[in-house]
matplotlib code that plots the C-alpha trace (Angstrom):
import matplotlib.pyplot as plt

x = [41.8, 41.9, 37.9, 38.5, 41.0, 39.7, 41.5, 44.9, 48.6, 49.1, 52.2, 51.6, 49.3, 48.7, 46.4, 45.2, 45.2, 46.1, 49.7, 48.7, 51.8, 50.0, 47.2, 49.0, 51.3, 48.0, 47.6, 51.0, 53.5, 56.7, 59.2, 56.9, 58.9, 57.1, 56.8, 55.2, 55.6, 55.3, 54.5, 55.5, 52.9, 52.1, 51.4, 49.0, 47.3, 46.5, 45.9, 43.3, 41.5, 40.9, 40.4, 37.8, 36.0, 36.4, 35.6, 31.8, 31.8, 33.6, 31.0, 33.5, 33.3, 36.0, 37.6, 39.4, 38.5, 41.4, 43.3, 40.5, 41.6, 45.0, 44.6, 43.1, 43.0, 42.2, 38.8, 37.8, 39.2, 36.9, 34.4, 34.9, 31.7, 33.1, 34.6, 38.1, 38.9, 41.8, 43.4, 43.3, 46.1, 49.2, 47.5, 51.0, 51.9, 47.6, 47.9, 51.0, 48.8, 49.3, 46.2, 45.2, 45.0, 48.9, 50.1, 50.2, 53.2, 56.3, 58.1, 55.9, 55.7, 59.6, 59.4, 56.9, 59.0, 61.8, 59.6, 58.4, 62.2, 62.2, 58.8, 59.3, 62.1, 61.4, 59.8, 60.0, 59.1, 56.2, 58.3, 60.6, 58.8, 60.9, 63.4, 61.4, 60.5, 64.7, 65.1, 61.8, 63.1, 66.2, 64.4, 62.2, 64.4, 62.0, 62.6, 62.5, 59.0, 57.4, 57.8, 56.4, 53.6, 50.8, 49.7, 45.8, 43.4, 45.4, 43.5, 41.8, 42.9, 39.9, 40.3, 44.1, 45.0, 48.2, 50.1, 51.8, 54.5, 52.2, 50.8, 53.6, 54.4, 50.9, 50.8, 54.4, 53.0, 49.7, 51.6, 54.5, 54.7, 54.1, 57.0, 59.4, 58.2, 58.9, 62.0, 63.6, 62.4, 64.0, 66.9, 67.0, 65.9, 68.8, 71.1, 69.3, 70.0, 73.6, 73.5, 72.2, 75.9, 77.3, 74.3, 71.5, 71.6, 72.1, 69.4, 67.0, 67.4, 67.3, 63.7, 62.3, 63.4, 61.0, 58.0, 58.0, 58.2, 55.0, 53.0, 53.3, 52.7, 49.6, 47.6, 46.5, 48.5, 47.3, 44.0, 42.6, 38.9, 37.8, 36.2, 32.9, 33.4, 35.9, 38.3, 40.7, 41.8, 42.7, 45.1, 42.9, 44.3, 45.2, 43.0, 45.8, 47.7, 48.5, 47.1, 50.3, 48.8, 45.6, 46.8, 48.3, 45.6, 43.5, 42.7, 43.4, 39.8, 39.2, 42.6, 40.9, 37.9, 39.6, 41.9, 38.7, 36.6, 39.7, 40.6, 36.9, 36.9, 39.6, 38.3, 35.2, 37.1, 39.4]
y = [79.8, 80.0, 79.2, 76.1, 74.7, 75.9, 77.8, 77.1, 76.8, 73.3, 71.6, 70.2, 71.3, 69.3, 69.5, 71.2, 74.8, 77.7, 79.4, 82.3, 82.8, 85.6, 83.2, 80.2, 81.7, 82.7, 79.6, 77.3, 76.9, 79.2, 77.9, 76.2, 74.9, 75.4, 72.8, 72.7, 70.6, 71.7, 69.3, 69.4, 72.0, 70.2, 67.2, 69.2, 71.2, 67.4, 65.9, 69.0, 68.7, 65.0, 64.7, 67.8, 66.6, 70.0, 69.4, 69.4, 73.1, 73.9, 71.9, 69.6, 65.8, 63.4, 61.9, 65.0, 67.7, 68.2, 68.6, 70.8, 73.1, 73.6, 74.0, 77.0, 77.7, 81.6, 80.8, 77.6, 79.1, 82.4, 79.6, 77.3, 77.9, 75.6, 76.4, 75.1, 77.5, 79.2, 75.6, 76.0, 78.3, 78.6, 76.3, 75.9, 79.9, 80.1, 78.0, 79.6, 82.6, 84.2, 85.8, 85.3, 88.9, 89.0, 86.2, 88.2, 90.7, 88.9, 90.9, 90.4, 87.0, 86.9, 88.9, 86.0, 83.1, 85.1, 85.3, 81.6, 81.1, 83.1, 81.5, 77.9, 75.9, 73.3, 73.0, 69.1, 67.9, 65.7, 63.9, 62.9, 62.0, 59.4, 61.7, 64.5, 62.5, 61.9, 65.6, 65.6, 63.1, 65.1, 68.4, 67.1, 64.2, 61.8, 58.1, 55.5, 54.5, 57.9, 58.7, 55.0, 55.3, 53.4, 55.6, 56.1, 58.1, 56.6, 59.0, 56.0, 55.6, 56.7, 60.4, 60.3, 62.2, 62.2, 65.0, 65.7, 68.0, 70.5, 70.5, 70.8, 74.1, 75.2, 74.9, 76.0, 79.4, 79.3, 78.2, 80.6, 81.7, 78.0, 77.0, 79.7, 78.8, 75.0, 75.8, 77.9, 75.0, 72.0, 73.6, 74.5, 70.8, 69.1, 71.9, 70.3, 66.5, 67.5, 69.1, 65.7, 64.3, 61.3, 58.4, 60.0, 57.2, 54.6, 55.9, 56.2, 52.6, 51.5, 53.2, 52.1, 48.8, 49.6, 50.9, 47.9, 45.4, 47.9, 47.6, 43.8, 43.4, 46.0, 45.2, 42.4, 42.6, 43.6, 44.2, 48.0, 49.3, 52.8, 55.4, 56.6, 59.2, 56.8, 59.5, 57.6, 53.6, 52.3, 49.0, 46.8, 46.3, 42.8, 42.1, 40.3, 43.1, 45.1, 48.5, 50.3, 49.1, 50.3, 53.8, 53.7, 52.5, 55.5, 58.4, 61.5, 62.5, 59.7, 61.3, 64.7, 63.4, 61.8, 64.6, 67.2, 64.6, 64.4, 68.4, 68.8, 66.5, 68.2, 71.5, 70.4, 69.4, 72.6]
z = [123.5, 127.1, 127.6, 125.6, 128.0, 131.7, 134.2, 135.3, 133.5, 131.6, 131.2, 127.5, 124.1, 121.7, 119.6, 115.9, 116.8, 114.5, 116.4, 118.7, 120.6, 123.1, 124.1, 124.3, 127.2, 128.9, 129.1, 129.1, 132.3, 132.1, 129.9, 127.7, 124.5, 120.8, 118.4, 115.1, 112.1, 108.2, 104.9, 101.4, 100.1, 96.9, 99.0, 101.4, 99.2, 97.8, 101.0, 102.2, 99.2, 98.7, 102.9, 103.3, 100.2, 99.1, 94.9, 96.7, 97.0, 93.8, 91.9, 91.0, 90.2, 92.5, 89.7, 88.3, 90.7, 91.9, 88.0, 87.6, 90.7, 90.3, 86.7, 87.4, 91.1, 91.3, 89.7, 91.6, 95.1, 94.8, 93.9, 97.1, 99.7, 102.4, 105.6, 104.8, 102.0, 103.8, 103.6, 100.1, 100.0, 102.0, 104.4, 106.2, 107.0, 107.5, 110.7, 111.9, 112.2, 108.9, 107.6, 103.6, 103.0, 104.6, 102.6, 99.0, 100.0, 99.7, 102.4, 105.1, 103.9, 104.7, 107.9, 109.2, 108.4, 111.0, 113.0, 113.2, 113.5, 116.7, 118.3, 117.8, 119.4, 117.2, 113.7, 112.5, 108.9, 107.7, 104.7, 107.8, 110.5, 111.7, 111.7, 113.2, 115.8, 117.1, 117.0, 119.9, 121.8, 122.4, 123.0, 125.2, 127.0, 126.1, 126.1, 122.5, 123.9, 124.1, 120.6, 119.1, 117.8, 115.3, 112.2, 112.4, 109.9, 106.6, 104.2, 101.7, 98.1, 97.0, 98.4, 96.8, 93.7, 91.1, 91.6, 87.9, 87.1, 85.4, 89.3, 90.7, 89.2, 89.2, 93.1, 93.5, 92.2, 93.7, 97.5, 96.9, 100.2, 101.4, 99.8, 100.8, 104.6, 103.8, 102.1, 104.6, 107.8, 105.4, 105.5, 109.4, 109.7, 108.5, 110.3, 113.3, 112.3, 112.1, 115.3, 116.8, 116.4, 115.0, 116.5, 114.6, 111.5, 114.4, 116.6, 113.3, 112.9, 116.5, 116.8, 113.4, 114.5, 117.8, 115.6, 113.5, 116.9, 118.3, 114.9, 114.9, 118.2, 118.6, 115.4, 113.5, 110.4, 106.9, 108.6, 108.6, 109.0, 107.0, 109.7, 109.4, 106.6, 104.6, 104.8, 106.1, 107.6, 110.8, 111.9, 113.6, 117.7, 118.5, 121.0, 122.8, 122.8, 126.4, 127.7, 125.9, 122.4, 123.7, 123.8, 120.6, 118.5, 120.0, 117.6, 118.4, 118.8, 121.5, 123.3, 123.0, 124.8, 127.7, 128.2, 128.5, 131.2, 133.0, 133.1, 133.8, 136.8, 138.0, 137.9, 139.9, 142.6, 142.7]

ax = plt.figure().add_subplot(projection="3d")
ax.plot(x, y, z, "-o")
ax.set_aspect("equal")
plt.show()
């Protein structure tokens, strides 16, 4: 990790990188707070396999690949050729750092999720961002307006499959260890929201209130483009709209890119 970021300590990460608490500190200021967030597992697994177009390498077809999979996922996973396989399982605990061959033994499995519990200051909840997204602010001492945000990379309908009960339970046993790490953070999740005190519900409505106000005002409404792999839709900026809408409407690749050229000019001049 540290040759991917340059020399010197940096005040913020953020980014898609699989949790490696040793490198990370080689690499963060002191005091550095950890933050991570976790999803639903049946609604990842889902999500990883319709986004990474992953029925491809199982031989598959797109209508029903993914019935097909978690119908029987032992034999299509030991069948998958691409890249992303270790998504296919326990993708949660496999970027915290958990390897695939670690994930089988229920103890170790347990002794992790402490573990996370100890590392992260924070762990928020994709099926409650908004919510999420409070408990940051106060963490971090942020203000309404640095949590706002537009939602970019909308996976397409096309890429989205039904997720029936027969699924469900088929992935609950095929993610086990998923769902005990999702289970035990849901629970430490609400402890939080309590913890907030008594203006959380206000506060929650204050800022939806906000992201509404931005998403009108920063994009043209009912108006999305697909990106270049149709994986997933974009709102369309207002061109009226200021250099704050700008930044919103930015995907996280573009942020990525400006980031780098800027920690690469500044390293030229050091």
């Amino acid at each position: 990790m540290k040759t991917q970021v340059g020399s010197g300590k940096f005040d913020m990460l953020v980014n898609h990188v699989r949790f490696n608490k040793p490198e990370m500190q080689k690499v963060m200021k002191p005091g550095a707070k950890y933050i991570t967030i976790l999803r639903d597992p049946r609604t990842q697994l889902e999500s990883v396999f319709g986004y990474f177009l992953l029925f491809k390498s199982m031989n598959l077809r797109e209508a029903d690949g993914f019935a097909k999979f978690v119908s029987n996922p032992y034999y299509y996973y030991n069948k998958c050729s691409s890249s992303y396989a270790n998504y296919l399982r326990n993708p949660n605990l496999y970027d915290l750092g958990l390897q695939p061959n670690q994930q089988k033994n229920k103890t170790l499995v347990n002794l992790f999720i402490q573990r996370i519990s100890r590392d992260f200051d924070l762990v928020l909840i994709n099926e409650y961002y908004n919510e999420s997204l409070l408990l940051l602010k106060k963490i971090l001492c942020l203000s309404f307006e640095d949590i706002l945000y537009i939602p970019k990379g909308i996976r397409s309908d096309k890429r989205r499959y039904t997720i029936s009960n027969n699924a469900r339970e088929s992935i609950n046993r095929w993610c086990w260890a998923d769902a005990l790490l999702y289970a035990h953070f849901n629970k430490t999740f609400w402890e939080r929201v309590r913890d907030y005190g008594p203006s959380f519900q206000d506060d929650l409505r204050y800022f939806e209130r906000k992201l509404k106000d931005t998403t009108l005002n920063c994009t043209i409404a009912n108006k999305t483009h697909d990106d270049i792999k149709h994986r997933g839709s974009h709102y369309i900026m207002n061109p009226n709209g200021d250099k704050y809408c700008s930044l919103l409407t930015k995907s996280d690749s573009k942020f990525t890119g400006i980031i780098r050229a800027r920690q690469t000019k500044k390293t030229k001049k050091n």
